[in-house]
C-alpha positions in Angstrom: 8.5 21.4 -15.8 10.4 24.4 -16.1 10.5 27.6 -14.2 8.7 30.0 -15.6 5.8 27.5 -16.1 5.9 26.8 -12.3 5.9 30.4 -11.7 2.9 31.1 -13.1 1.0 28.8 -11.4 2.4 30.2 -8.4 1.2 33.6 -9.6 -2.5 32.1 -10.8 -2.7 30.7 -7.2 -1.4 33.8 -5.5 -4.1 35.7 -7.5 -6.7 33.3 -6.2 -6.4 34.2 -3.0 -5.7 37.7 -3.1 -8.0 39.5 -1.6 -8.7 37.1 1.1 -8.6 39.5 3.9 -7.3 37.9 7.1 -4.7 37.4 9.4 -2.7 34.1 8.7 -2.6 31.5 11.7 1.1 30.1 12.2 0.1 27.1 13.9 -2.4 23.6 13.3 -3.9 21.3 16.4 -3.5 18.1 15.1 -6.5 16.4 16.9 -5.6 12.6 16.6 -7.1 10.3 19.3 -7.5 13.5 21.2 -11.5 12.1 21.7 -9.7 8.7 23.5 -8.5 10.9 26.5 -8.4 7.9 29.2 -6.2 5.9 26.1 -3.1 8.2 25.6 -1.2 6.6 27.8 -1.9 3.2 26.4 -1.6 4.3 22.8 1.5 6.2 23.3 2.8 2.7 24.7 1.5 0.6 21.9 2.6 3.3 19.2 6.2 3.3 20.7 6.0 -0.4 20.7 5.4 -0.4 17.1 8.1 2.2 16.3 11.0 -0.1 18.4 10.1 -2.8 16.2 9.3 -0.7 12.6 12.9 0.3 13.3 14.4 -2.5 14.8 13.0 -4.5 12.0 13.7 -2.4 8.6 17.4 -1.9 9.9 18.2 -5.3 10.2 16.9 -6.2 7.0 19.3 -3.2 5.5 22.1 -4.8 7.8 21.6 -8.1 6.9 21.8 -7.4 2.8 24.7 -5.1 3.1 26.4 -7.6 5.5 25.8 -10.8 4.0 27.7 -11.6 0.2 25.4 -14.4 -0.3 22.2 -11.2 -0.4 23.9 -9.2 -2.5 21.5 -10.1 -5.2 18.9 -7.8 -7.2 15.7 -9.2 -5.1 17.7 -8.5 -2.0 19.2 -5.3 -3.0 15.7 -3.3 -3.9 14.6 -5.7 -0.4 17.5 -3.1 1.5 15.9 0.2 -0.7 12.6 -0.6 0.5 13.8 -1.0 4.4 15.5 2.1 4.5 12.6 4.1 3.1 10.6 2.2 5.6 13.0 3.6 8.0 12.4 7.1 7.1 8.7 6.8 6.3 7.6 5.9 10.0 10.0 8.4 11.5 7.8 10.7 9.4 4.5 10.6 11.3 5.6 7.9 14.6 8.1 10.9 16.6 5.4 13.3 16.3 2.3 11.3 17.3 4.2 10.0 20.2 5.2 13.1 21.4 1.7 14.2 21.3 0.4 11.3 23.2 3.4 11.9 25.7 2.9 15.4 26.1 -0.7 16.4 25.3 0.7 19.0 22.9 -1.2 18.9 19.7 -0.2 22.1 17.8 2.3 21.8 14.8 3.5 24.7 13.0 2.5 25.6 9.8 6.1 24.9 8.4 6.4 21.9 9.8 3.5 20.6 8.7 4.7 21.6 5.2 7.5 19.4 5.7 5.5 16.4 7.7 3.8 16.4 3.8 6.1 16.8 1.7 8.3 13.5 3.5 5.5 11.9 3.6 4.3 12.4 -0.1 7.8 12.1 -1.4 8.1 8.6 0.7 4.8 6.9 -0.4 5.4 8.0 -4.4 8.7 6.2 -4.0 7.4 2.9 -2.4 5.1 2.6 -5.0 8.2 3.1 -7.4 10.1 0.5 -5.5 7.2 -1.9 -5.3 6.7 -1.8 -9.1 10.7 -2.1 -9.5 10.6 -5.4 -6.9 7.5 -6.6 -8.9 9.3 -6.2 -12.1 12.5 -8.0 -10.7 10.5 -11.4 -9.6 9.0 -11.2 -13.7 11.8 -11.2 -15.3 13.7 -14.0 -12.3 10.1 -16.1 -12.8 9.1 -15.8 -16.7 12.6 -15.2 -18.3 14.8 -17.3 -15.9 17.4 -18.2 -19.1 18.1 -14.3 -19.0 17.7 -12.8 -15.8 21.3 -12.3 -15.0 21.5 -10.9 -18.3 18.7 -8.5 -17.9 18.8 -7.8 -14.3 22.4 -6.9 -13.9 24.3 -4.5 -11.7 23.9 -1.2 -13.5 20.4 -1.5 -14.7 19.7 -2.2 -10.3 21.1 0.8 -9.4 19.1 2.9 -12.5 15.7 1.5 -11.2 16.7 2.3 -7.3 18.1 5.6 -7.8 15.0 6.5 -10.8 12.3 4.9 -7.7 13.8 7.4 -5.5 14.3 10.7 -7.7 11.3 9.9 -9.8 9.4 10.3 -6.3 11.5 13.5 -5.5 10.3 16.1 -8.5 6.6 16.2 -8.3 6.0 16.5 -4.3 8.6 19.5 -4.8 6.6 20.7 -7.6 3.3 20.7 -5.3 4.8 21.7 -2.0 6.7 24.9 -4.1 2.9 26.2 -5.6 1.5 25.8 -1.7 3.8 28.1 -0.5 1.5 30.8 -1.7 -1.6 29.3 0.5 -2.7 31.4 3.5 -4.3 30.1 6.4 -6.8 31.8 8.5 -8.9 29.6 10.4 -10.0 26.7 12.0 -6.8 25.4 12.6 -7.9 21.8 13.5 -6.5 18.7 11.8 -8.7 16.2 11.8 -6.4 13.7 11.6 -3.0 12.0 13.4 -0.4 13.3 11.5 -0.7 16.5 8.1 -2.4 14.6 5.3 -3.1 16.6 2.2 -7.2 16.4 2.1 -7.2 17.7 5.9 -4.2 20.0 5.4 -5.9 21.7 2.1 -9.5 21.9 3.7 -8.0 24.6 5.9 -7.0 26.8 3.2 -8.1 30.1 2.6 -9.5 31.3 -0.8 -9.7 28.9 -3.7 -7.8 25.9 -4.2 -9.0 24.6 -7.6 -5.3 25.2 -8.8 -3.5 23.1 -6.0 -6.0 20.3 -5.8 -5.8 19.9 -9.7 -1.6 19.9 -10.1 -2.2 17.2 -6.6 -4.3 14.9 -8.6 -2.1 15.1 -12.0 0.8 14.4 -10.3 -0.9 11.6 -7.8 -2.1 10.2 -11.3 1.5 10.5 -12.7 3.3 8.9 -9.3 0.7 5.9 -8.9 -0.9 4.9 -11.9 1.8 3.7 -13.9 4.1 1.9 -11.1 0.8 0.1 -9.7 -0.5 -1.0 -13.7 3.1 -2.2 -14.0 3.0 -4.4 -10.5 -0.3 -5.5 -12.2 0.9 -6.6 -15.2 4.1 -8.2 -13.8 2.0 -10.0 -11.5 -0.3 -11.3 -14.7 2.3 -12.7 -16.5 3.7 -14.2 -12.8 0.6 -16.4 -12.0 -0.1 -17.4 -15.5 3.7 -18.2 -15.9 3.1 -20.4 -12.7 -0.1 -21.8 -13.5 1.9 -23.4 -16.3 4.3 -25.2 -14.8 3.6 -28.9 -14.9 4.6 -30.0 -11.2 3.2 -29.5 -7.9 6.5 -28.7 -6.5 7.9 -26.6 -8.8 4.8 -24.1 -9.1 4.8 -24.0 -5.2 8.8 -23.2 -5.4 8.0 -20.3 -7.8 5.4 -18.8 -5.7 7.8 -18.5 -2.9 10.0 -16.4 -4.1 7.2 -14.1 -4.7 4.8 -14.4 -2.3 6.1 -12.2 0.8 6.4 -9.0 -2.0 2.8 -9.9 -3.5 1.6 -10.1 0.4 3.3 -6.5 0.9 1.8 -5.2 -2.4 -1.6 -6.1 -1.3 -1.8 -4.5 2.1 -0.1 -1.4 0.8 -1.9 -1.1 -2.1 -5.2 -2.1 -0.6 -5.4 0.4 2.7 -4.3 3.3 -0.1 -7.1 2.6 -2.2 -9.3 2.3 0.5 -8.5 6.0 2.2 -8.1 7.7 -1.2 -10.4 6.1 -3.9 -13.3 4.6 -1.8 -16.4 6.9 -1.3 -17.1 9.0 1.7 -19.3 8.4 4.2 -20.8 10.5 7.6 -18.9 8.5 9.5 -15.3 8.5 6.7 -13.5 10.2 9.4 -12.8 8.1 11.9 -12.5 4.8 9.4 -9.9 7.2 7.6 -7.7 7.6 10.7 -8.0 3.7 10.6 -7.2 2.7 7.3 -4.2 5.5 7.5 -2.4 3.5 10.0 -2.7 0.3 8.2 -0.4 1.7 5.3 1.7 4.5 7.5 2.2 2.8 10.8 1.2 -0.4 10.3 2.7 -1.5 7.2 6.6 -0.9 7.7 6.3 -2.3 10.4 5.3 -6.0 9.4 7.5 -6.1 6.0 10.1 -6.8 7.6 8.3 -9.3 9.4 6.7 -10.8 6.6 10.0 -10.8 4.2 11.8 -12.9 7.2 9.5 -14.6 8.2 8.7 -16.3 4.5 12.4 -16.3 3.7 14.6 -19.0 4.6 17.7 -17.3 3.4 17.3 -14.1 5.6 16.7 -16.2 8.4 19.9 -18.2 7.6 21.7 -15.4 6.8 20.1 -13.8 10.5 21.3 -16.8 12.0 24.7 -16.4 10.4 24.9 -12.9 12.3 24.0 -13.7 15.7 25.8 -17.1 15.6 29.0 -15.0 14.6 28.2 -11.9 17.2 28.0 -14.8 20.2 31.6 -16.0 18.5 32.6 -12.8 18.7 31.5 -11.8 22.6 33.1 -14.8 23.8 36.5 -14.1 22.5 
């Protein structure tokens, strides 16, 4: 989109809400688990617990393809994309909630909410990106063996990484750039744990017909395609499978697939069921919920899952501590 179309948007929006006549608030109250007050204690433990291990987790996986020659392969390379945005995606929301169980202080400002939303949009587009790119790397290793190495080759990995990442990158900036012109004037409550669009665009002031319409489009545009394409691969996967005559050899497929299909369902699933399912009375709570499944919960087992159903990150973990006990002794 070029500048002078995203300039008048800008203006339509402004004109929206001109005339609003109030004095603009400069700071939220996230309300979180601010109704469990006996728990924040015990939440800020389990949360920080979680973090250690999100981060402990996704940077050993990064470590451990850099590190190791014999993971320097195109599964294991989009593997090390995927852990690093991990990385970033739970320091996102997890510093913030912690230091809001820890010290009771609940306000963000309006700028930094901005931000909080625009990482965190910018993040989830790309691990849908980088889910449809890992999806499309086990179709072509599964279904066109003969030419994988062919296909899947050095230059074309670093095109689908670095297109996952900036593909991500343009519309978030094109939504974030029209809501600067929002105003705020009141309530300032969040209903939520960290600033998710719905919540963060209820408080607006004036009309946001404009905003909420370019946030679908480009929702549409991020999602759709990479999730019809994990779809499709997958399709082709099981039937491909399905076909192969022994026992053995279909269950030998299916591993190297399996821990990314496992990851694709839980990320996938807890999305759908905050943003497509209906509302109900009691949607709010259920929606804080759900959220953690796919922003707290889910970088922090991938790692788990991908070593756990892995034997050659756990050799290759192996490798490193067998080497760094070599190493202490000398």
């Amino acid at each position: 989109m070029s500048v002078v179309p995203l300039f008048i948007l800008q203006m339509k929006l402004t004109a929206n809400i001109t005339g609003v006549n109030c004095t603009d608030i400069s700071e939220f109250i996230i309300l979180g688990f601010g109704s469990l007050h006996d728990l924040q204690l015990l939440l800020f433990l389990v949360f920080l617990a979680i973090y250690i291990i999100t981060i402990v987790g996704n940077l050993t996986i990064f470590f451990l393809v850099v590190s190791s020659s014999h993971l320097h392969t195109p599964m294991y390379f989009f593997l090390g994309n995927l852990s690093c945005m991990e990385t970033f995606y739970s320091s996102v929301i997890l510093p913030r909630m912690l230091a809001s169980l820890l010290t009771g202080d609940r306000t963000i400002s309006v700028k930094g909410c901005v931000v909080q939303l625009y990482f965190f949009g910018f993040l989830v587009c790309t691990e849908c990106y980088l889910l449809a790119v890992m999806s499309y790397d086990r179709y072509l290793a599964i279904c066109q063996p003969l030419h994988y190495g062919a296909l899947m080759n050095d230059k074309l990995c670093v095109k689908l990484a670095a297109g996952s990442w900036l593909c991500a990158l343009l519309p978030i900036s094109i939504i974030i750039t029209v809501m600067s012109s929002l105003h705020f004037c009141g309530p300032a409550d969040i209903d939520h744990f960290f600033c998710d669009f719905p919540a963060f665009i209820n408080l607006a002031s004036g009309d946001t017909q404009l905003i909420q319409f370019l946030a679908f489009v480009f929702s549409a545009v991020d999602t759709l395609p990479p999730f019809v394409l994990t779809l499709t691969s997958y399709f082709h996967i099981i039937a491909t499978i399905l076909r192969i005559p022994s026992t053995t050899g279909r269950k030998k497929a299916f591993s190297t697939c399996s821990s990314h299909l496992t990851v694709v369902t839980i990320f996938y699933g807890t999305l759908m069921a905050v943003y497509v399912l209906p509302k109900s009375e009691t949607w709010g709570d259920m929606n804080k919920i759900s959220s953690l499944f796919y922003t707290v919960m889910t970088p922090m087992v991938n790692p788990l899952i991908y070593s756990l159903r892995n034997k050659e990150v756990k050799e290759s973990l192996r490798r490193q501590i067998k080497n760094l006990l070599v190493f202490q002794k000398l």
